[in-house]
N, C-alpha and C positions, 0 to 999 in steps of 0.2 A: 633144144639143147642149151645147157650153160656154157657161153663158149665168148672169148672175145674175139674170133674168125667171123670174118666174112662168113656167111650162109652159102655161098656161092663155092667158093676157095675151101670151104670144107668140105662140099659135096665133090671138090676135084682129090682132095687129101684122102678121101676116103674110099674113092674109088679107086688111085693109084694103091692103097692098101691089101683093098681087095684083091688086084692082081698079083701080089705079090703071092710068092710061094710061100708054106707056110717057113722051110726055112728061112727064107728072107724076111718073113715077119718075125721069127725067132732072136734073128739078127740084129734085128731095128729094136727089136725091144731089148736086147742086150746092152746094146750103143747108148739108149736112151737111160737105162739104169746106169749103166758106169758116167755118164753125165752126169746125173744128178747126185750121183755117193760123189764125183769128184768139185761138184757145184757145191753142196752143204756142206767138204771138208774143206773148201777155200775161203767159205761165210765164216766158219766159225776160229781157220787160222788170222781172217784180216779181223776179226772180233776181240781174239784174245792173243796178241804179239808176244808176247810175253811167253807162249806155253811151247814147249819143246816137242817133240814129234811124238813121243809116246803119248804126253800128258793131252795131245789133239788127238791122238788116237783115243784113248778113253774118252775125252768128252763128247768124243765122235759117236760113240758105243751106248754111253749116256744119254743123251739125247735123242737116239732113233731106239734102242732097247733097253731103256729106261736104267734108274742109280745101280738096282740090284746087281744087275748083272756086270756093271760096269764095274763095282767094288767086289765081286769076285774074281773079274777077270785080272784088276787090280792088285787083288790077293796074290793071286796064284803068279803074276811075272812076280811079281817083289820074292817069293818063296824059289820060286825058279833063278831068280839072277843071285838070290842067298846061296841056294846050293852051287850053282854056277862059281863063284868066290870062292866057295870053300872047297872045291874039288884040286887037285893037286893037279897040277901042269905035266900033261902027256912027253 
């Protein structure tokens, strides 16, 4: 395995895995993804200080699902917060 664990310590990680039920596996791999989406949005806030919550949301979007989709999804707030303006106060 490519691994920089101990051989030993992995053989105990991997067997406490095994026992686990699968929802508990289900769980640990949920924990671990929200880690890591909240790990690469920290990297890329302490990267670029300058960029406001939105503008780290997209480049957030960018980086894991590439420009395209990030200048549509770009598109479509900017059109939403236009119609958003221009709608008249309830």
């Amino acid at each position: 395995m490519l691994s920089d664990t101990n051989p030993d310590a992995e053989k105990v990680q991997l067997d406490l895995i095994r026992r686990m039920s699968v929802g508990q596996r289900l769980a640990r791999a949920m924990d671990w993804s929200r880690m890591v989406v909240h790990l690469s949005r920290q990297g890329l806030a302490k990267a670029n200080p300058g960029l406001d919550g939105q503008q780290l949301d997209l480049l957030w979007v960018e980086v894991q699902y590439g420009r395209e989709l990030a200048d549509k999804l770009r598109d479509y707030l900017e059109k939403r917060k236009q119609s958003a303006d221009q709608s008249p106060c309830a």
